[in-house]
C-alpha positions as CSV (number, residue, x, y, z in Angstrom):
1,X,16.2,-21.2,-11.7
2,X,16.8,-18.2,-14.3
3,X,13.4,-16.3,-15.1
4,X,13.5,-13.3,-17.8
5,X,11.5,-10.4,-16.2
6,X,8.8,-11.0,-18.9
7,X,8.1,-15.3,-17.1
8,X,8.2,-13.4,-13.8
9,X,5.4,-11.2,-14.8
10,X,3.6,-14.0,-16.8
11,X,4.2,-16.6,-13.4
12,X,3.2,-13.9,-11.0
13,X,0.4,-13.4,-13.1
14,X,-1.0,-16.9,-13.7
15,X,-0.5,-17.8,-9.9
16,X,-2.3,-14.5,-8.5
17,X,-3.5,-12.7,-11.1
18,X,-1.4,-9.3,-10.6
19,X,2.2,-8.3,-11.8
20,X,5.1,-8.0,-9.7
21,X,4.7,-4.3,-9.6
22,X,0.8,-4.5,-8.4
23,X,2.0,-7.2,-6.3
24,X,5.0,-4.8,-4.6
25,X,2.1,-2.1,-4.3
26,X,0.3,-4.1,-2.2
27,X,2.2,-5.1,0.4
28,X,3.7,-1.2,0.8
29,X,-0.1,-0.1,1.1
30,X,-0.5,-2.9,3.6
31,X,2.5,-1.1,5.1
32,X,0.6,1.7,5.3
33,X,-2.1,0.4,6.7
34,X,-0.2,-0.6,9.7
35,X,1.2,2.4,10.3
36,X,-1.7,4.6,10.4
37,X,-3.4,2.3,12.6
38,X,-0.5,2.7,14.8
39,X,-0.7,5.0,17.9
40,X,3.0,5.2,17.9
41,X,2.9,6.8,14.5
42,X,-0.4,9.2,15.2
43,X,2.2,12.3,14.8
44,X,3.7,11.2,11.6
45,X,1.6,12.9,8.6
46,X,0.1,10.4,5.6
47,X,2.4,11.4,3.4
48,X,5.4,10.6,5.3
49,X,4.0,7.5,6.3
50,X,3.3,6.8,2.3
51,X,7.3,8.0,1.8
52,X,8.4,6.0,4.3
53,X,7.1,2.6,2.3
54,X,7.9,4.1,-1.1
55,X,4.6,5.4,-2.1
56,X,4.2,8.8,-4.0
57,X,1.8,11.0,-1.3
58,X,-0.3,11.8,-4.7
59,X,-4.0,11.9,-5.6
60,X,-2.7,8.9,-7.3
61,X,-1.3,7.1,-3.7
62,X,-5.0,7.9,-2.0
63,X,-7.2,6.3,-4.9
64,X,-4.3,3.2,-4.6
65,X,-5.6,3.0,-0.9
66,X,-9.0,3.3,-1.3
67,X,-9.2,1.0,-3.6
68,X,-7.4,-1.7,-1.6
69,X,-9.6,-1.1,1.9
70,X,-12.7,0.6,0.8
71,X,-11.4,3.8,2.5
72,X,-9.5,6.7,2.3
73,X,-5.6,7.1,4.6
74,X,-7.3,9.7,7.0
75,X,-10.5,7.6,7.7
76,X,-8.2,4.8,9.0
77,X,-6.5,7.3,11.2
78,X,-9.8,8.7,12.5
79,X,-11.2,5.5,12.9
80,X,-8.2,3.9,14.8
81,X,-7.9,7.3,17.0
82,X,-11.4,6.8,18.1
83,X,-11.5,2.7,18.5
């Protein structure tokens, strides 16, 4: 099956209301997520854990997250240090 990028957006879009690009975002934040939640990781910084899935460690990356989990990248790593 041969899709122009313009039916991939309009499919992704009509099956889960977000374009491939939002859809991409999403599971690298989920990524992130993971990570910080991850005692293994506790020593790698935010932002190297947001390069490490492709995610610009911006103003822009932190209001991405928030959005997504109702919190900010360094109150999931407090919260998992402490739980």
């Amino acid at each position: 099956m041969n899709l122009s990028a313009r039916e991939l957006r309009d499919a992704f879009w009509w099956q889960w209301g977000i374009t491939p690009a939002q859809y991409r975002r999403c599971v690298r934040l989920d990524c992130v997520h993971k990570d910080l939640r991850d005692p293994g990781l506790e020593r790698a910084s935010i932002a190297d854990i947001a390069r490490r899935w492709a995610l610009p460690p911006t103003a822009r990356f932190h209001r991405w997250y928030q959005s997504r989990f109702g919190e900010w990248p360094g109150e999931t790593r407090r919260y998992a240090r402490h739980h």
